[in-house]
C-alpha positions in Angstrom: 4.5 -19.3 19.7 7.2 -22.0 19.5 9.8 -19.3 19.9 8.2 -17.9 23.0 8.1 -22.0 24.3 11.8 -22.9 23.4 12.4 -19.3 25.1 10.8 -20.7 27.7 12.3 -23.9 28.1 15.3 -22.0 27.8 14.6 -19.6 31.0 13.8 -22.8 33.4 16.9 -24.8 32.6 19.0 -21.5 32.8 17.1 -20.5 36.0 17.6 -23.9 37.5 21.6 -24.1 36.8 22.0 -20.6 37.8 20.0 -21.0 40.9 22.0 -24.0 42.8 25.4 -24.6 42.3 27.1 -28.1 43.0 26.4 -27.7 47.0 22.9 -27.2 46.8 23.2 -22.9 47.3 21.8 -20.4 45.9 24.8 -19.9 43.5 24.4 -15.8 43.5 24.5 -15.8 47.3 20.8 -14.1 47.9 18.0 -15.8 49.1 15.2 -15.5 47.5 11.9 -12.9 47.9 8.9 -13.6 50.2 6.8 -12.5 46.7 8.9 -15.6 45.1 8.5 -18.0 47.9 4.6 -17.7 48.5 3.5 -17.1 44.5 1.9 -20.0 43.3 3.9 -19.1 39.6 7.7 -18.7 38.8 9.2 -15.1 38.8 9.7 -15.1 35.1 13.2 -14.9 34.3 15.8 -12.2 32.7 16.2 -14.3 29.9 12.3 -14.4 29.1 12.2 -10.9 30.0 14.5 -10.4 27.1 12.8 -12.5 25.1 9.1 -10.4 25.5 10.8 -7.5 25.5 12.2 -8.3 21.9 9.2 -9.4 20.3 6.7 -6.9 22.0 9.0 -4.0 20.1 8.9 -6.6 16.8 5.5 -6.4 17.3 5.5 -2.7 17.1 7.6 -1.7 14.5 4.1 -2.9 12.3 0.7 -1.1 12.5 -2.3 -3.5 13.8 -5.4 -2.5 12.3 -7.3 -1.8 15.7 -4.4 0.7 15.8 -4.6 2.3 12.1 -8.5 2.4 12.6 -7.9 4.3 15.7 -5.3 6.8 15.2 -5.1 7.3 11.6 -6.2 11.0 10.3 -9.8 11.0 10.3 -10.1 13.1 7.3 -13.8 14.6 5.6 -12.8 14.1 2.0 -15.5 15.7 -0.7 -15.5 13.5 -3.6 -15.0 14.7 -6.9 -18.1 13.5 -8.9 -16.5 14.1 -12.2 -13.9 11.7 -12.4 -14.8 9.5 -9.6 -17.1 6.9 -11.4 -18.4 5.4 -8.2 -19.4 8.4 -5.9 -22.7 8.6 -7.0 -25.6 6.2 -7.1 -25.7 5.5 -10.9 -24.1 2.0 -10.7 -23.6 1.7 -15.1 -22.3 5.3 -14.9 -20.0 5.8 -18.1 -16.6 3.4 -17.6 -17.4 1.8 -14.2 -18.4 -1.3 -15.8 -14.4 -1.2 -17.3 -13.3 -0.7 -14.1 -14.9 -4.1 -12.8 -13.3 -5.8 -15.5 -9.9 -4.4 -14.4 -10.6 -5.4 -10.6 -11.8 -8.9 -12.2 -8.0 -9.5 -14.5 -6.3 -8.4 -11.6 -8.0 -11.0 -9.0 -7.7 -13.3 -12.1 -3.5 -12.7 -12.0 -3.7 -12.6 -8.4 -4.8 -16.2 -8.6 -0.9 -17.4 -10.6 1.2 -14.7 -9.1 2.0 -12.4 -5.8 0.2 -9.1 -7.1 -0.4 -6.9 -3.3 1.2 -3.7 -4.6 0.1 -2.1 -7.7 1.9 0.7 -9.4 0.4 3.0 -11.8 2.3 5.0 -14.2 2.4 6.2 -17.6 4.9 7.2 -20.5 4.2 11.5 -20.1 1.8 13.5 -17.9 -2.2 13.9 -18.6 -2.6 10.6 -20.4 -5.0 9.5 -16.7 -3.1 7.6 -14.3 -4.2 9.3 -11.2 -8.2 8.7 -12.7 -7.1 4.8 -13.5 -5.8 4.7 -9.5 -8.3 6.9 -8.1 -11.3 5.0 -9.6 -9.5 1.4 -9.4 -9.2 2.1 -5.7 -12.6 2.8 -5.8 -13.8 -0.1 -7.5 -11.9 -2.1 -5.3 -13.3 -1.4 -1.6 -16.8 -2.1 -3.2 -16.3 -5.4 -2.7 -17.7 -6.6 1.2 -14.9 -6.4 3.7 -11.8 -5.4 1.0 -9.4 -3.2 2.7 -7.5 -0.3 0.5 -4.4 2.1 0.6 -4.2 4.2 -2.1 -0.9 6.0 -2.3 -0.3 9.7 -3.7 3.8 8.8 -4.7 4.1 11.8 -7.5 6.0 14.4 -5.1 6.3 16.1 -8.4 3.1 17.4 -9.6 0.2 15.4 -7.0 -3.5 15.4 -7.9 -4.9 12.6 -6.0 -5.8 14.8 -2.6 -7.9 17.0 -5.1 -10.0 14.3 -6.8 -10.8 13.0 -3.5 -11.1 16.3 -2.0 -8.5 16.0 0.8 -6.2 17.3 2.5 -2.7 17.5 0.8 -0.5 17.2 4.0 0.6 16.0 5.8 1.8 13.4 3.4 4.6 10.6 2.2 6.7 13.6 1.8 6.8 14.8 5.4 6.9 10.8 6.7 9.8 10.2 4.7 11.7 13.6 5.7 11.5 12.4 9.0 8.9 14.9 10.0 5.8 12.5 10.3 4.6 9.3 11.9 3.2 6.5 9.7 -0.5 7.8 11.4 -0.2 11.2 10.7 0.1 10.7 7.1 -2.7 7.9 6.8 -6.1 9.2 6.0 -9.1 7.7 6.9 -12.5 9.2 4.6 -15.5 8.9 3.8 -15.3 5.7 1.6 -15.7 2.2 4.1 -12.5 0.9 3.3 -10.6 3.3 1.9 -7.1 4.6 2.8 -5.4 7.6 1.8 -1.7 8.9 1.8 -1.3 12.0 0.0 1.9 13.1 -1.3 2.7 16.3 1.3 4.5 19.3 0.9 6.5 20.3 -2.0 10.0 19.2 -2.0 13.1 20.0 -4.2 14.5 16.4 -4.2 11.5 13.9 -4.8 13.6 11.4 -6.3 16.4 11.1 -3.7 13.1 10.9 -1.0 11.7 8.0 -3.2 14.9 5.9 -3.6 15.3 5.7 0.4 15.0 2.5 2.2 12.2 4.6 4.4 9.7 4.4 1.5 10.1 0.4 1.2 9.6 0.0 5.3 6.5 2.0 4.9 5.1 -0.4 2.3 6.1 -3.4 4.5 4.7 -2.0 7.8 1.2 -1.1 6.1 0.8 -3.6 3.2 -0.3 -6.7 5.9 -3.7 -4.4 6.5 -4.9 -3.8 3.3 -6.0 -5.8 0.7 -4.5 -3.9 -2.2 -1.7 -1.3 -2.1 -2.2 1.1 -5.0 0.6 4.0 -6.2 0.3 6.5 -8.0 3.4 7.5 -9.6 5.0 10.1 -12.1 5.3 9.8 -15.8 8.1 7.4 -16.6 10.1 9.3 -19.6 10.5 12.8 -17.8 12.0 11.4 -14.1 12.8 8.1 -13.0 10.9 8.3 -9.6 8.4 5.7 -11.9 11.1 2.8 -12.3 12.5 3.5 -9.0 8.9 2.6 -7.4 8.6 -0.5 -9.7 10.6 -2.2 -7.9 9.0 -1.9 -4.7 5.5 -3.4 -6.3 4.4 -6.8 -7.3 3.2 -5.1 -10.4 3.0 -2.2 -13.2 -0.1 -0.7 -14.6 0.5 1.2 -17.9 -1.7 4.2 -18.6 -2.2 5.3 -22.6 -4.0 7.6 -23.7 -6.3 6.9 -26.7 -5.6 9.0 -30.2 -3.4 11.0 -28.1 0.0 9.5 -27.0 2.7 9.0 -30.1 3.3 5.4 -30.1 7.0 6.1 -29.9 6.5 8.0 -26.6 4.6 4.8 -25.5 7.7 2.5 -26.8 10.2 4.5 -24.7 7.9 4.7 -21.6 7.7 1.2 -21.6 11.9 0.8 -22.0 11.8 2.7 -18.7 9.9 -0.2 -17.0 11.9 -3.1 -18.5 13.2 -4.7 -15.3 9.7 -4.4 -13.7 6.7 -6.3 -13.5 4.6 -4.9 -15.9 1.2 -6.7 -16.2 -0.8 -5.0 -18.1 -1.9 -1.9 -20.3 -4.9 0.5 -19.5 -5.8 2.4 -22.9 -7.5 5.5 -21.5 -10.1 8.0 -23.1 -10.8 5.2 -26.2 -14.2 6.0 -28.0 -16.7 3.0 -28.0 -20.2 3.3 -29.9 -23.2 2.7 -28.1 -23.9 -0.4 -30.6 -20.5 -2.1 -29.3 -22.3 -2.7 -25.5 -26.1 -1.4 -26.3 -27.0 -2.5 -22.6 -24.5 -0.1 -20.8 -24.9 2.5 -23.8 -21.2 4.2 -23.2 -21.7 6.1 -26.4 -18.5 8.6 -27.2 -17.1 9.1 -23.8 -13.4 10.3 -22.3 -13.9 7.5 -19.5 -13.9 4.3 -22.3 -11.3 1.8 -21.1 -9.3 -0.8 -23.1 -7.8 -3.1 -21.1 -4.7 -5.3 -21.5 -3.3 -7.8 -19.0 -0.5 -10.4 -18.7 1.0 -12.8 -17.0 4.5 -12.3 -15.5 7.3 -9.9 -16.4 7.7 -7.8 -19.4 10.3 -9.5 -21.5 
């Protein structure tokens, strides 16, 4: 607003120097309109013209939410029971009560730190990054009012769109090829709250696409409406698509997978993501007794969660 008023100011003193020169005349020699004479307000001026003109396209360049809600894809997604923890109506189902305690550490960092965007990755494929962002996303818009865009960035091998049962395109591949609008890649389903981008159609040079300056304007234009912004990305010791999106998020969730992943692998996944903000560890598929929490009884299960988080940068 104080732009728009010193733009203002700005228009009436240029309007009244350019309107009467030293004689008293209209200094551009042409008398002015009947609509200007008899209107009880000023004609506004070329320079506040300018001035609108310039912050109505500012304006634009970002999506409003009244817009998103609007024109976004309104998608029907069918929900994949199986590894979606909270699409049915058992609210102690096996591993959702880890899943609170990760949306609880998170809110807790939140509290010292900028955390908005939140990759996940991991050190090599199938250890359950894409369950840890699927079901954190999840666990996220179940609180009253929380907005969330969960992002399908693994051009390489994508398996988001099938645990949500979407569509797979159009996607973040065809926005940043040029081909789609911001809208016609954002999905709207069936979870209040919930936002989906999936990864499009297969391309042959996923890195490259991930490394333009396109990808970052995305995550600026959208991040404003949402609450949390959460990635999804590719292993980080086959490609480099993983580090490449680090940068671009406030911080790095680190997917292991219990009695499965060498803990050398896990040394040089982590060396991959040592310039980034890495805040924490999610240990995947552990195996906790039903004696260790007898009132949510996990027993032996593949969704058991052990969770680490910390506080700034990986060292």
């Amino acid at each position: 607003m104080s732009r728009i008023h010193e733009a203002l100011k700005r228009a009436e003193q240029d309007r009244q120097s350019s309107h009467r020169d030293g004689t008293g005349k209209e200094s551009s020699g042409h008398q002015p309109s009947d609509r200007m004479a008899l209107s009880s307000e000023p004609e506004p001026s070329p320079v506040y013209a300018a001035v609108a003109d310039s912050n109505v396209a500012t304006d634009s360049s970002g999506l409003r939410l009244e817009e998103l809600q609007a024109n976004c894809v309104a998608a029907k997604w069918n929900l994949d029971p199986k590894l979606l923890l909270f699409s049915n109506s058992n609210p102690i189902a096996s591993g959702a009560e880890q899943f609170r305690t990760l949306r609880s550490r998170l809110y807790r960092l939140r509290e010292s730190q900028p955390l908005h965007k939140v990759l996940i990755t991991s050190s090599i494929p199938s250890e359950g990054k894409s369950f840890v962002a699927a079901n954190l996303a999840q666990v996220l818009v179940r609180q009253s009012g929380c907005r969330v865009l969960l992002i399908d960035a693994d051009l390489r091998a994508p398996t988001l769109h099938k645990t949500l049962g979407a569509p797979l395109t159009p996607g973040l591949a065809d926005y940043l090829q040029g081909e789609r609008g911001e809208l016609e890649v954002i999905q709207r389903g069936t979870e209040d709250g919930l936002f989906f981008i999936p990864a499009g159609k297969h391309v042959t040079h996923p890195a490259e696409l991930i490394a333009t300056n396109k990808f970052k304007m995305l995550l600026d234009n959208v991040s404003e409406l949402f609450d949390w912004v959460i990635l999804d990305s590719p292993p980080t010791v086959p490609v480099s698509d993983a580090s490449v999106l680090a940068q671009m998020c406030d911080g790095v969730l680190f997917v292991v997978r219990g009695g499965s992943t060498p803990a050398e692998v896990c040394s040089k996944g982590c060396r991959e993501l040592q310039n980034a903000p890495l805040i924490g560890v999610v240990l995947n598929a552990v195996k906790q007794s039903s004696a260790s929490d007898p009132y949510y009884g996990y027993g032996t299960t593949s969704y058991g969660l052990n969770i680490s988080t910390q506080h700034g940068k990986q060292s």
